[in-house]
VOZAMAR-868862 format. One line per 4 residues: their letters; for each residue x, y, z of C-alpha. Coordinates in nm, 3 decimals, m for minus. Example, Ala and Ser with C-alpha at 12.3 -4.5 7.8 and 13.67 -1.06 7.14 Angstrom:
as) 1.230,m0.450,0.780 ~ 1.367,m0.106,0.714;
//
This chain:
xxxx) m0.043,m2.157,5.190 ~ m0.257,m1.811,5.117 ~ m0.253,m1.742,5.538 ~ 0.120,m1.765,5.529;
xxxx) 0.133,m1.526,5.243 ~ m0.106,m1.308,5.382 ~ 0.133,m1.354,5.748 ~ 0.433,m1.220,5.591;
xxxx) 0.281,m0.994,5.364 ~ 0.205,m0.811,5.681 ~ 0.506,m0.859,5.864 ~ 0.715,m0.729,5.546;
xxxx) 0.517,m0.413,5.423 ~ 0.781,m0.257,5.364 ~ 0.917,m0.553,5.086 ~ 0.583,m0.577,4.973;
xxxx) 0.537,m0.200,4.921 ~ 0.867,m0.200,4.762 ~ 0.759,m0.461,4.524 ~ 0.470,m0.307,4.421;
xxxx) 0.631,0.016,4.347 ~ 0.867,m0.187,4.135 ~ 0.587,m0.375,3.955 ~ 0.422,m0.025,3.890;
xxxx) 0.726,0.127,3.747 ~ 0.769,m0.170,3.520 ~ 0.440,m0.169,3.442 ~ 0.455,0.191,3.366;
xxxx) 0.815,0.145,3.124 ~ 0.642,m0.126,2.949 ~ 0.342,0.038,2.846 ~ 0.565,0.339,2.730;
xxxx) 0.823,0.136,2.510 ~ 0.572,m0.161,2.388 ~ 0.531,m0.039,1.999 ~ 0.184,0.018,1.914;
xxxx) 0.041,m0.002,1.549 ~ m0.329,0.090,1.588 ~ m0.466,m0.088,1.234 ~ m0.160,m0.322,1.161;
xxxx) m0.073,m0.371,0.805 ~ m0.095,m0.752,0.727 ~ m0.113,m0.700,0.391 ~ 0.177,m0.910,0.160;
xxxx) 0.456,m0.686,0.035 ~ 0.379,m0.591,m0.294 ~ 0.467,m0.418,m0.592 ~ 0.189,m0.330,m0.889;
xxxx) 0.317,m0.292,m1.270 ~ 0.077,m0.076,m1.441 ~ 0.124,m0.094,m1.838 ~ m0.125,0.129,m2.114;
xxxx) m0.174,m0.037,m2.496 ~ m0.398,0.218,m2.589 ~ m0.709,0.130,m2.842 ~ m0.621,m0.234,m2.798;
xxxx) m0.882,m0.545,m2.699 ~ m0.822,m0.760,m2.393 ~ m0.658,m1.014,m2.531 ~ m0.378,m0.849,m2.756;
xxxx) m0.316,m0.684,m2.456 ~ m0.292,m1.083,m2.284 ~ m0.073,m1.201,m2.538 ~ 0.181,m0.888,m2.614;
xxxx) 0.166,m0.737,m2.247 ~ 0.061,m0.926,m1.950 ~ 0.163,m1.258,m2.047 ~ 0.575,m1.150,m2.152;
xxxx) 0.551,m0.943,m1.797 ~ 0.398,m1.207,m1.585 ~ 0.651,m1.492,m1.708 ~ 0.963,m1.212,m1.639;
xxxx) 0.818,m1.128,m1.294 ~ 0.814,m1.479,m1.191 ~ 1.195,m1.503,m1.146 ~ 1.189,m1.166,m0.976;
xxxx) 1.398,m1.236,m0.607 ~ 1.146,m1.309,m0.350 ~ 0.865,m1.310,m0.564 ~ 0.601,m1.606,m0.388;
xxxx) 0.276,m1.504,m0.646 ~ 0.223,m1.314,m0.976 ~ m0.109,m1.254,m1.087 ~ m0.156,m1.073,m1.435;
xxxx) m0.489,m0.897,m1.521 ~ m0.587,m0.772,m1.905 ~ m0.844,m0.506,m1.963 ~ m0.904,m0.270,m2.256;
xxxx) m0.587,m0.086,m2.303 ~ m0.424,m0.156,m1.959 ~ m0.243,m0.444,m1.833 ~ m0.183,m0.465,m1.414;
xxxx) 0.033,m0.729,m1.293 ~ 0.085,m0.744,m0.936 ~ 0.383,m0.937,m0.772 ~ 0.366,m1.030,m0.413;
xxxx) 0.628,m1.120,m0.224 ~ 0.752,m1.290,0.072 ~ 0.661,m1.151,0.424 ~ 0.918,m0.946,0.596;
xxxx) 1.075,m0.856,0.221 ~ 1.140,m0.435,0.222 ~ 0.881,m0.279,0.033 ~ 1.156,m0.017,m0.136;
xxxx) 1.383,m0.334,m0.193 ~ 1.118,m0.516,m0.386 ~ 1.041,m0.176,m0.596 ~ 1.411,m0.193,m0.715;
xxxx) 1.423,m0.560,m0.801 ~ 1.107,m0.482,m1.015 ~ 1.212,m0.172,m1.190 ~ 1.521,m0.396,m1.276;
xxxx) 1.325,m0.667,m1.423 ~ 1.085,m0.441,m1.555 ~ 1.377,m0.272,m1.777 ~ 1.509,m0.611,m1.884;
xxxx) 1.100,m0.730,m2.029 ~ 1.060,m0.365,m2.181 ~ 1.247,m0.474,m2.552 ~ 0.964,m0.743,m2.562;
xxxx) 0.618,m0.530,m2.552 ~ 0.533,m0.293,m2.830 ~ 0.690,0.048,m2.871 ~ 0.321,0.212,m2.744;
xxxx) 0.332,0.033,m2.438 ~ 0.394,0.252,m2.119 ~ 0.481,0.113,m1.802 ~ 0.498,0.254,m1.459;
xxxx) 0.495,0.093,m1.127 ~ 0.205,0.169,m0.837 ~ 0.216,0.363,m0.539 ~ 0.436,0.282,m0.284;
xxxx) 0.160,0.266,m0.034 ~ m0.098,m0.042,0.085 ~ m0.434,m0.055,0.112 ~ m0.435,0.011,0.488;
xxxx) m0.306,0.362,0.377 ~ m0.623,0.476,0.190 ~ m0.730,0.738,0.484 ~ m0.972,0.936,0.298;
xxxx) m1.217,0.934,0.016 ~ m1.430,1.193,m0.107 ~ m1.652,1.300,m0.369 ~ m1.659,1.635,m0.569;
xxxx) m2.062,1.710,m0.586 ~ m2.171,2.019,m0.787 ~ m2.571,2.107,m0.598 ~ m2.578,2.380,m0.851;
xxxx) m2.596,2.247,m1.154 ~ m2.365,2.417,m1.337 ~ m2.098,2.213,m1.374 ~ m2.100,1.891,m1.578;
xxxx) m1.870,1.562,m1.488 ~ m1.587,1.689,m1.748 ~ m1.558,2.014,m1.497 ~ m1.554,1.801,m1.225;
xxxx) m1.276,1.560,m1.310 ~ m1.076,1.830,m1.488 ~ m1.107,2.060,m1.085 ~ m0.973,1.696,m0.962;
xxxx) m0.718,1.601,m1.182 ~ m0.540,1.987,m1.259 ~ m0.585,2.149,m0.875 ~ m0.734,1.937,m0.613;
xxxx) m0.488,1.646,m0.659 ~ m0.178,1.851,m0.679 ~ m0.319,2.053,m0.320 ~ m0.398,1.700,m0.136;
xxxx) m0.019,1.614,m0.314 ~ 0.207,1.871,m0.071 ~ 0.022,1.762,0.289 ~ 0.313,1.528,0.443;
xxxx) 0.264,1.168,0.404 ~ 0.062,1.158,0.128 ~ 0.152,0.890,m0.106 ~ m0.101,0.932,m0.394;
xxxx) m0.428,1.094,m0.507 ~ m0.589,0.848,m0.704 ~ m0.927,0.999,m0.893 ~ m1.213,0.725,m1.001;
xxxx) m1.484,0.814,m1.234 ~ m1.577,1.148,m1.385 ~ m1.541,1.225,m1.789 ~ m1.142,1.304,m1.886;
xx) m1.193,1.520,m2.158 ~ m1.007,1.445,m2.466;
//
C-alpha cells in the first residue's frame, strides 16, 4: 500500500506539490482566523450587589439586608446560585448565572430587581452593584511604599484614593481601581 503511494507520489509531483501548497495555504488561513483567547475566562457570569448599614453588627445586617436581597435575587432571570455574605456594616450578595448569559444583560435584570427589594431595607442602606469586570481581569497590583518615613498609612491611602486611582481610571480598558488596606481618615 505505502510503495504504491510512494509510486504515484512520484509520478504526480506536480498533484502532490499542488496539494501541499493547498494544505499550506489552509494551514496558513486557519491559523490566522482561529480566535485565540490567551487566559480564557471560565469564570460564571456574575453580578455582585454591594450594600453599606453603617455602625451595624453582622447579623442585623443578616436579617434587614442580606437575607430580603438574597430571597429577591433568587427569582432574578437566569439566576442558577445566590450566595449572601454579612459583615460589619456591609452586605455582598453575589448572583451567578447561567453560562453563556450576557454579562451587561444580567447587570440590567439586577438593577431591576435591585430597585423592586430597595422599599424593604432601611433608609441608611446604600446599594451599588460591582464592577463589570471578572477576576481574570485583575492585571496589576501594586503597593504604595513610603522608604522615607515620612508619610504615615492615612497619607498613603488618601495619595491612593484622591490621585492615583483617578490617573490609573483614564488608561483605556480599565474597569476599576480597587484600593485594600491603608487608614481612610475620617
Amino acid at each position: 500500500m505505502i510503495v504504491a503511494l510512494i509510486r504515484w507520489s512520484v509520478g504526480n509531483r506536480f498533484l502532490v506539490l499542488l496539494a501541499s501548497v493547498a494544505l499550506a495555504a489552509f494551514g496558513l488561513w486557519a491559523a490566522e482566523s482561529t480566535p485565540l483567547d490567551a487566559i480564557p475566562d471560565l469564570s460564571d457570569t456574575q453580578v455582585i450587589i454591594r450594600t453599606t448599614l453603617p455602625g451595624q453588627a453582622p447579623q442585623i445586617v443578616e436579617d434587614q439586608v442580606t437575607y430580603p436581597l438574597t430571597t429577591t435575587m433568587l427569582s432574578v432571570p437566569g439566576a442558577k446560585a445566590v450566595r449572601g455574605y454579612s459583615f460589619f456594616g456591609d452586605s455582598f450578595v453575589y448572583i451567578l448565572f447561567e453560562d453563556g448569559t450576557d454579562p451587561y444583560w444580567a447587570r440590567s435584570r439586577v438593577l431591576e430587581y435591585l430597585n423592586q427589594v430597595q422599599g424593604r431595607l432601611p433608609p441608611s442602606a446604600r446599594s451599588s452593584l460591582g464592577p463589570d469586570a471578572t477576576g481574570v481581569g485583575w492585571i496589576y497590583e501594586y503597593a504604595l511604599v513610603d522608604r522615607s518615613g515620612r508619610h504615615s498609612l492615612a497619607d498613603l491611602r488618601a495619595l491612593q484614593d484622591w490621585f492615583l486611582r483617578f490617573e490609573l481610571k483614564t488608561v483605556p480598558d480599565v474597569a476599576e481601581v480597587a484600593t485594600v488596606g491603608g487608614m481612610v481618615k475620617q
